[in-house]
Phi, psi and omega in degrees: 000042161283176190193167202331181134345191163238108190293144188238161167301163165299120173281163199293150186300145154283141150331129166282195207272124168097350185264139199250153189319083182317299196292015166231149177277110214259135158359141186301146161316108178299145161299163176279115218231123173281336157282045176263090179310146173064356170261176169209128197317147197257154165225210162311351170198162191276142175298318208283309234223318193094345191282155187274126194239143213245104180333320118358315186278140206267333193237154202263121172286353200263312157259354191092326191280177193279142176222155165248108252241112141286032200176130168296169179288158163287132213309169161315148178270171217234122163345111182329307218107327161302051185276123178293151175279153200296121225285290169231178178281158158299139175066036141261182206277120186288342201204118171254036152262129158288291187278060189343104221275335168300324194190013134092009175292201172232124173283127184283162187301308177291046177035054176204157191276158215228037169237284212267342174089354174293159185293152169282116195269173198245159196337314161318308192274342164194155191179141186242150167199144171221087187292355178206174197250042120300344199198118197209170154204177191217144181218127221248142172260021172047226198243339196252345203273143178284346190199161244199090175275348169237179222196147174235151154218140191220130149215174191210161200177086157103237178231026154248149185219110167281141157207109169237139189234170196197150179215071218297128194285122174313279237271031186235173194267158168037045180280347148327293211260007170259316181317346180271288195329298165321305171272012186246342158321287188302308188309302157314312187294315171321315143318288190324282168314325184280334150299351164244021174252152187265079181336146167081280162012145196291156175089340174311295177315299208295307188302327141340308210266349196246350180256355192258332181270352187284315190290310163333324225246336164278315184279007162253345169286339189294297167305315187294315178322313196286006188263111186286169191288323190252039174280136183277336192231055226288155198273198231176113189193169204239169181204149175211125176236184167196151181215087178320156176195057174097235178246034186213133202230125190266166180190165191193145177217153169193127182097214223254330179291143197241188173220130191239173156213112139239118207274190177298328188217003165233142194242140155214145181249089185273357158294153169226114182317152166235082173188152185334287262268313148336301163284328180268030166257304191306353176268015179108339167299127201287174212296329216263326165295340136001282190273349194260358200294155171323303172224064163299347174260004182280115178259199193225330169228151177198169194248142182154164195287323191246063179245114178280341176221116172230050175263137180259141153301128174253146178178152165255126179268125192247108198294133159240359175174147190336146160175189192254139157255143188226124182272101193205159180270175169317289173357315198271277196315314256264334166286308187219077179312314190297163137345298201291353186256324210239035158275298213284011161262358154326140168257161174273167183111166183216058184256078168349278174320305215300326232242270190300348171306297203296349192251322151288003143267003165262356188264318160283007149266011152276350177167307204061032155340305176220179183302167160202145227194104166250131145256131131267151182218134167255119171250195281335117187331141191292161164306147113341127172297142191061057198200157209294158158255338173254110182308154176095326196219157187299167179268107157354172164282327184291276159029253155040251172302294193247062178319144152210165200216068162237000000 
């Protein structure tokens, strides 16, 4: 999904010819003095050449010779207000990444890692949150794109969780900045609904599914605030969320970005792509020929002012056993589409952050094509101390004794 450049402003016009340089402060006018060699008092054209001279001016542009300036210069134009601000303070930090996301290193105060030396990309370009310490993500602007078009929100609490990702479409304007509004927009009404629903409770599902079509529905208004009104290309993301309840995970999409569970023995992929590729997987082609098509990326829904359908497919999942549920854009899958490919780039361990770091350095080293973005969830959520060990159910006697908290 790329796209132009990153627009910068218009430098400023140059001076014409006769004109004198607004953006310097030019020395006070001297009065007109007959002992000055070589000059001659200016009037309207130069005495030497005839060319038309700016009063003001010491030297004739047209030949060069010496004038004498009746008049002062015009004062400096006087600043908009927009003034850009100073790229940093002196003696700060060039970069507010610590850790080197190439190799896990300690970033130095002049932004560059001080084991392997790659540069630090800056908060934007890459950034993690981990609201708990079960649930986490890394969301990467990966190796070839000028800029990090996608975007997360995450939160947690207790043995509940939000993960909604965005993947801002490159060939619309300003999809950055519409793909942050968006999850983080959805992320909110999602805290809000999953807290006041009652694990277990009849309804549970349907007030899920219905609190999962709500958030689409704030978070394309959320893109559109963020769309100017006379844009020809308006911007324009995709969307995935998942929403932990205990040991049941409600979820939803729209466009490409997807949601997996992959369990100790079972890998599953519970999102359905909205995009060609799809549909010609639903007529019998198979995925990977599929996937390989020209515009196998062409999505069909999207969240955005010129989105004719933003209603998402929704569904639930009932955890029957450990496992990562994984919330990630294209950037990821595009490496390892089946389930069974992308369990196998797990890494062990159930360290969230440690787990989506490892899978975005597996992903730019495979090209890093594109942004790429994991949110994790270790599901069932680990127990609390002193708090049942089987979600759902009283605590044992064994319990008890040996709580657990994997």
């Amino acid at each position: 999904m790329d796209q132009g450049q990153p627009r910068e402003p218009n430098p400023a016009a140059a001076p014409a010819p006769g004109e004198p340089d607004r953006g310097l402060v030019a020395e006070p006018a001297q009065p007109a003095t007959p002992d000055m060699p070589g000059a001659v008092p200016t009037g309207s054209s130069c005495p030497s050449c005839g060319q038309p001279v700016d009063p003001a001016a010491w030297y004739c542009e047209a030949c060069g010779g010496p004038l004498l300036p009746t008049a002062a210069p015009a004062a400096p134009a006087t600043p908009s207000g927009d003034v850009s601000a100073q790229t940093r303070r002196l003696g700060s930090r060039a970069s507010q990444v610590i850790a080197c996301p190439a190799c896990g290193g300690t970033v130095g105060a002049d932004g560059y890692c001080q084991t392997c030396g790659a540069k630090a990309p800056s908060l934007r370009d890459h950034f993690a949150v981990a609201p708990g310490p079960w649930v986490g993500g890394v969301c990467d602007r990966g190796i070839q794109h000028h800029r990090n078009e996608d975007a997360m929100a995450l939160w947690a609490e207790g043995t509940r969780a939000v993960l909604v990702v965005c993947d801002g479409v490159s060939t619309s304007i300003d999809s950055d900045v519409a793909a942050m509004a968006a999850a983080g927009r959805a992320c909110d009404v999602l805290t809000a609904r999953s807290s006041s629903v009652v694990a277990g409770e009849q309804g549970e599902d349907a007030a899920m599914a219905q609190a999962l079509v709500e958030a689409v529905a704030e978070a394309n208004r959320a893109v559109i605030a963020t769309t100017a009104a006379d844009s020809t290309n308006a911007a324009s993301a995709t969307f995935a969320a998942a929403v932990v309840v205990g040991d049941r995970v409600h979820f939803a999409n729209l466009g490409d970005s997807r949601v997996y569970f992959l369990g100790e023995t079972a890998h599953q992929l519970l999102s359905l792509d909205d995009s060609m590729a799809q549909a010609f997987i639903a007529e019998g082609m198979p995925r990977e020929e599929a996937e390989a098509l020209p515009r196998a990326h062409a999505i069909t829904k999207w969240l955005g002012r010129d989105s004719v359908d933003t209603v998402p497919r929704t569904g639930v999942l009932q955890v029957t056993e450990p496992g990562w549920l994984v919330v990630c854009t294209d950037g990821l899958w595009n490496y390892a589409s089946t389930p069974d490919e992308l369990a196998a780039q797990l890494p062990t361990g159930t360290d969230p952050l440690a787990v989506a770091q490892h899978l975005i350095t597996w992903a730019n080293g495979q090209g890093g094509h594109d942004n790429v973005t994991v949110a994790l969830a270790r599901v069932p959520a680990p127990a609390a101390p002193g708090s049942p060990g089987t979600l759902g159910a009283a605590p044992t006697e064994e319990d008890k004794e040996q709580p657990q908290h994997g």
